[in-house]
N, C-alpha and C positions, 0 to 999 in steps of 0.2 A: 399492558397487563394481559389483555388477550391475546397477543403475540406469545409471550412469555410463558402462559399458561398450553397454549398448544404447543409449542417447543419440551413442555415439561411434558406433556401428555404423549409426544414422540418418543422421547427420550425413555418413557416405563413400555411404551411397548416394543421397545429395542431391547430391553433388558431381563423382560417378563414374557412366562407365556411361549408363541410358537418360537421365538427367537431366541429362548433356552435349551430348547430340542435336539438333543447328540441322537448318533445312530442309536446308544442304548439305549436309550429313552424309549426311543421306535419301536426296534425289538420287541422289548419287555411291552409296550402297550399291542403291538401286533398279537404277541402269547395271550396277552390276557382277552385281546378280541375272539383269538381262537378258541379259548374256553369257554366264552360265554354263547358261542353260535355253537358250542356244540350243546352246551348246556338244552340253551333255547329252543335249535329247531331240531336239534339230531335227539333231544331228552335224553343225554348221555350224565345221568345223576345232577339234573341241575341247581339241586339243594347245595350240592358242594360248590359245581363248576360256575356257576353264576356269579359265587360271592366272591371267589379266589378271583377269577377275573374283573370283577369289579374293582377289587384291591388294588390289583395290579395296575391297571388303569389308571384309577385316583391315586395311588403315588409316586405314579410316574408321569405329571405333570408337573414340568419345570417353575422351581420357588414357589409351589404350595406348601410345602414344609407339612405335610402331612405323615407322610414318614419317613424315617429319621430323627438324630435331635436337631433341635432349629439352630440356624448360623450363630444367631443373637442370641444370650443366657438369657436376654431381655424378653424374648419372644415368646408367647405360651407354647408349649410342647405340643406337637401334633395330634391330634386324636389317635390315630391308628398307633404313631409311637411308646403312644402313654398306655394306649393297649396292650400293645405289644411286651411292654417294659412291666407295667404292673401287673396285667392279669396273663402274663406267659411264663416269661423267665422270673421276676423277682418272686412271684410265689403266683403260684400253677393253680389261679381258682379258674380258669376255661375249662384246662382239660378235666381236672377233679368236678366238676360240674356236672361234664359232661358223662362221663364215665357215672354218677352219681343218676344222672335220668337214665342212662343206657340201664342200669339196675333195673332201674322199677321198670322199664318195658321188656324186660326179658325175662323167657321162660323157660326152665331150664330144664322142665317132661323130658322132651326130646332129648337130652344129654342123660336124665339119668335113667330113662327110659331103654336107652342102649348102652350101658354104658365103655364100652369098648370102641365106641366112638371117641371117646379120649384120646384112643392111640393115635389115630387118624389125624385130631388136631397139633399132636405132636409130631408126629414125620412131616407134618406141614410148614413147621418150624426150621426143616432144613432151609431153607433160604436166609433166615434169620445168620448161620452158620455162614453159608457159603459166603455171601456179603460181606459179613464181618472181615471176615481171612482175606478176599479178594480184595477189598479196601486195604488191609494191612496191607498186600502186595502191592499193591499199588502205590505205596509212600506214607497214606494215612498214618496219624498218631492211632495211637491203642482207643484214646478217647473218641477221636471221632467218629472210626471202625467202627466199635462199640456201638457206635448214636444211627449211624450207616446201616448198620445189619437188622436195626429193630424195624430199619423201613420192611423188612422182609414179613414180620407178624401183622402188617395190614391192619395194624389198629390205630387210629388218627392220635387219640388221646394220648396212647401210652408211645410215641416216634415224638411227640411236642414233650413230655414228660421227659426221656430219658435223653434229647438231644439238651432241651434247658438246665439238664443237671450237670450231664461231662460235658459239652460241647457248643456253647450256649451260642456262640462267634461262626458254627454251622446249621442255627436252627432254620435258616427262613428257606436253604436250597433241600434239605432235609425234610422238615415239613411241605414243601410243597411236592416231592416227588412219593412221599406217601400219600399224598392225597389227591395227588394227579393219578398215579395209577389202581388207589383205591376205584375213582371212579371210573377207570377205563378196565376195569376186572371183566365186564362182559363183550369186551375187543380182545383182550388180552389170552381167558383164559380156555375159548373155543378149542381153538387149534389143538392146544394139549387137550384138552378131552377128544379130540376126535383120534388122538392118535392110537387108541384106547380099542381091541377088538370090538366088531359091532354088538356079536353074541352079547358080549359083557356088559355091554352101554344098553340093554334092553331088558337084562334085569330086573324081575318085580321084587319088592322087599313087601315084606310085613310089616304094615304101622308100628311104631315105638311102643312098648307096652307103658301102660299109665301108670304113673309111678302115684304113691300115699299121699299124704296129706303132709304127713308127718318129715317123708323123705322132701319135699319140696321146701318146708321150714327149716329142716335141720339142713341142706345143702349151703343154701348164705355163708350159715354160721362155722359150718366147718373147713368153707375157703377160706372165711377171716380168720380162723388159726390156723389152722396146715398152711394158709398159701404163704400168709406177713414170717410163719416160720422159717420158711425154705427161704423168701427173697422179704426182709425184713425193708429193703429200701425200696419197694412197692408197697409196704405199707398204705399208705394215702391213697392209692389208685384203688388196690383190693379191698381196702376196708370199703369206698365209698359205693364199688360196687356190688360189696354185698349190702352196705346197708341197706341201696335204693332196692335192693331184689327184697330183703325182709320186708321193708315196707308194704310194697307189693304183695308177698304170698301171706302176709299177716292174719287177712282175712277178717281183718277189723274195719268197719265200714266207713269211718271219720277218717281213716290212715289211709286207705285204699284211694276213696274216692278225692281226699283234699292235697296231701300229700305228695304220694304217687303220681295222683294222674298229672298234678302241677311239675312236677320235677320231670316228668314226661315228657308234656306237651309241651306248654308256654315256657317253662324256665329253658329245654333244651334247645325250642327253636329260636330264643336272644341268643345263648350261648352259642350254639352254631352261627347265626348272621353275626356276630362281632369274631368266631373262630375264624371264617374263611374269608372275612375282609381282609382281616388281618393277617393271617397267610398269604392271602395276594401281594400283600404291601411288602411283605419282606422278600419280596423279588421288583425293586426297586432300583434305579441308581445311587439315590440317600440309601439304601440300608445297606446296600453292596460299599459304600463308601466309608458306613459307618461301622460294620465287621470289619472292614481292611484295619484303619483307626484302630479300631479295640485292639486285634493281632498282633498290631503293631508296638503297642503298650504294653502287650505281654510278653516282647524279645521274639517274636514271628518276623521273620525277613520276607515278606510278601508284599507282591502289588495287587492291584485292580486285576490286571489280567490275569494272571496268578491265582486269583480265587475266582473267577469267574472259570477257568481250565477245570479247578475243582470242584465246583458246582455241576459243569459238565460231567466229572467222572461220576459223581455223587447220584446223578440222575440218571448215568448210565448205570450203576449198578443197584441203582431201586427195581430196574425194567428183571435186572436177573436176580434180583432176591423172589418177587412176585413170580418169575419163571421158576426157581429153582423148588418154593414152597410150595407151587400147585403140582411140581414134579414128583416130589416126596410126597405129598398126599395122595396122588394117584397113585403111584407105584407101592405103598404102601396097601391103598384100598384093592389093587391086585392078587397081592398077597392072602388080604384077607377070602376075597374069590375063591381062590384055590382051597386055603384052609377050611372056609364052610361050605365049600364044595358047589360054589355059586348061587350062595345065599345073599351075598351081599353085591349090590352094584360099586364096582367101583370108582365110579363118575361121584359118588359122595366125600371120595378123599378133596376132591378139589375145594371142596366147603370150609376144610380144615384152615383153608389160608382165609383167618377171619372175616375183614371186611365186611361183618354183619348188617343185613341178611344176602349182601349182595353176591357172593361167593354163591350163598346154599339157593340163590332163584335162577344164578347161571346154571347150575348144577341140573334144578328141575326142567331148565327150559330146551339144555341140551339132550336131555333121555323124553323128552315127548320131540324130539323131533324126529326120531325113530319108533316112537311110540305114543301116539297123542293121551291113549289112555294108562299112561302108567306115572303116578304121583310119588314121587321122593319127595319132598320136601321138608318134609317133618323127620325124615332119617337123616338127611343133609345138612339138617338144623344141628344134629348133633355135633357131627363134626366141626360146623361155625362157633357152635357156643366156646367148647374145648380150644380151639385156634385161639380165641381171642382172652381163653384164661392163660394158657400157653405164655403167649406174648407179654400179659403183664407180667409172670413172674419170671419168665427169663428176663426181660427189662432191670426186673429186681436185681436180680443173678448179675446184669452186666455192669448195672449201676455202682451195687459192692464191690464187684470185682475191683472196676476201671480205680474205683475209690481209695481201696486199698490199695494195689499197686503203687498207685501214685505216693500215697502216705509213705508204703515203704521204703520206695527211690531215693524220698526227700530226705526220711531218717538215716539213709547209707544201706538199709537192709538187701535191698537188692542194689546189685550194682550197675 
């Protein structure tokens, strides 16, 4: 019997555990060690990089079935996959959550305080553009492009959003390259501000004039119809985050203080730690096995290596949507230079590539290094607010698009 029972206990760790271990396995938990030490000792945003690494980590240990679906129908479903499955793709309450607290802690003075700061977060959107098209050229379907280019708007919520809608079988290399390089924005977007003349990078602006009482209540309300107008399949994103901004500027103390500050605080930091677990997970061996699977069901001729090549292209062209956005925003905010005749710094363009508030603190921290006593922040706010309205509603925009197209292909209308 005791024979028998250590022969059985040999036999599961032959078949369990380190003795499950392929290169990929390695890899993928080597990535996720390197996000979490940069998290850790470099504090390179470790609200994100902690959890994504962690993710990656925990499901990329051999026959935890943590994610992915499990071998056995018999088996309960992994936590992180049941994540993944219910509160991502099958209906999006993380990101709308999330996007729902991002409301009530943003303030939106600063944008309407300037308001031609808008434009700024729009030429910031060119990488959303460039993306798209260079994914097309590169093989990409319409849909995935489409899911690819929103990594360029630097908004975590609305790149899980719009890849779960067209491109559900590319959310986990998608989602993790915006929000790998969400948090590498102050590695990433130095350089291009340096390339920027010094004169211009020293720029004092004028604080944001303070806008009414009235203009700050009546803002929410006029994204939730102009914005659901223009990209009506953003709906759910911009409704929630004007709701949680009404909330907010209501000025009503029961709403302000229970509401608000809960959707804020406590409800956004679960959402966040089950958001970036769960992003790490989908860079996995099971999940990478189990998009090949789906593809495969859908008449995709594709292997393992095959979509891992395409994860690589996917992640390379997150690195230049984030280059090409903060390029459009600065050489935009140049523009402005000239035209208010060096009223405006334009190291704020860079703010434009959402990433709130991380865009508009790289932004302050590069103009005091040439000037320790000169404070952009709250003009650079502008431009980040605008980026990241930008981005949900072109998301809208590509969402119908990709939506329709498709419909019409199917009907013979386009041929």
């Amino acid at each position: 019997m005791v024979l028998g029972a250590a022969e059985a206990f040999i036999s599961y760790l032959t078949t369990t555990g380190v003795a499950g271990l392929t290169p990929l396995h390695v890899l993928f938990i080597g990535i996720g060690s390197v996000f979490i030490y940069l998290g850790v000792f470099k504090k390179v945003e470790p609200l994100l990089l902690i959890g994504i690494g962690s993710g990656m980590i925990l499901a990329n240990i051999p026959n935890s079935f943590i994610a992915g679906p499990p071998p056995d129908p018999n088996l309960p479903t992994g936590i992180l996959f049941a994540f993944y499955q219910k509160l991502i793709v099958e209906t999006p309450v993380v990101p709308l959550l999330i996007f729902f607290g991002l409301g009530t802690l943003t303030d939106f003075r600063p944008l309407l305080g300037q308001p031609y700061t808008f434009l700024l977060g729009a030429a910031a959107q060119l990488g959303v553009f460039v993306s798209m098209y260079g994914a097309l050229l590169m093989g990409f379907d319409l849909n995935v492009a489409a899911a690819i280019g929103i990594i360029g708007g630097a908004e975590g919520p609305t790149t899980l959003y719009t890849a779960a809608r067209i491109a559900p079988y590319y959310l986990g290399p998608i989602a993790l390259a915006c929000y790998s390089y969400m948090a590498l924005v102050p590695l990433i977007q130095p350089p291009l501000i340096r390339l920027l003349p010094k004169k211009h990078r020293m720029v004092r602006m004028k604080p944001p004039r303070q806008p009414s009482q009235l203009e700050v209540i009546l803002f929410p309300i006029l994204l939730l119809t102009i914005g659901t107008l223009v990209a009506p399949t953003a709906a759910a994103l911009i409704g929630m985050f004007a709701l949680g901004n009404l909330l907010r500027e209501s000025g009503i103390v029961e709403v302000v203080e229970r509401l608000a500050k809960t959707a804020g605080n406590q409800l956004m930091d679960v959402m966040i730690v089950i958001l970036t677990i769960t992003i790490g997970s989908t860079m996995s061996v099971d999940m990478m096995n189990y998009y090949v699977s789906y593809m495969q069901s859908l008449g995709f001729d594709i292997t393992l290596g095959e979509y891992l090549l395409n994860a690589a292209k996917i992640y390379v062209w997150g690195i230049i949507a984030f280059i090409a956005g903060t390029a459009g925003g600065l050489l935009f905010g140049e523009l402005l230079y000239y035209v208010t005749k060096g009223k405006v710094n334009p190291v704020i363009g860079a703010a434009g590539v959402s990433a709130v508030p991380m865009a508009a603190r790289v932004a302050q921290k590069e103009v005091q290094r040439l000037d320790p006593q000169n404070i952009i922040i709250m003009n650079a706010m502008g431009p980040n607010l605008a980026g990241a309205i930008g981005a949900a509603i072109v998301a809208g925009v590509y969402i119908g698009y990709v939506e329709h197209f498709y419909a019409s292909y199917q009907a013979g209308v386009i041929p």
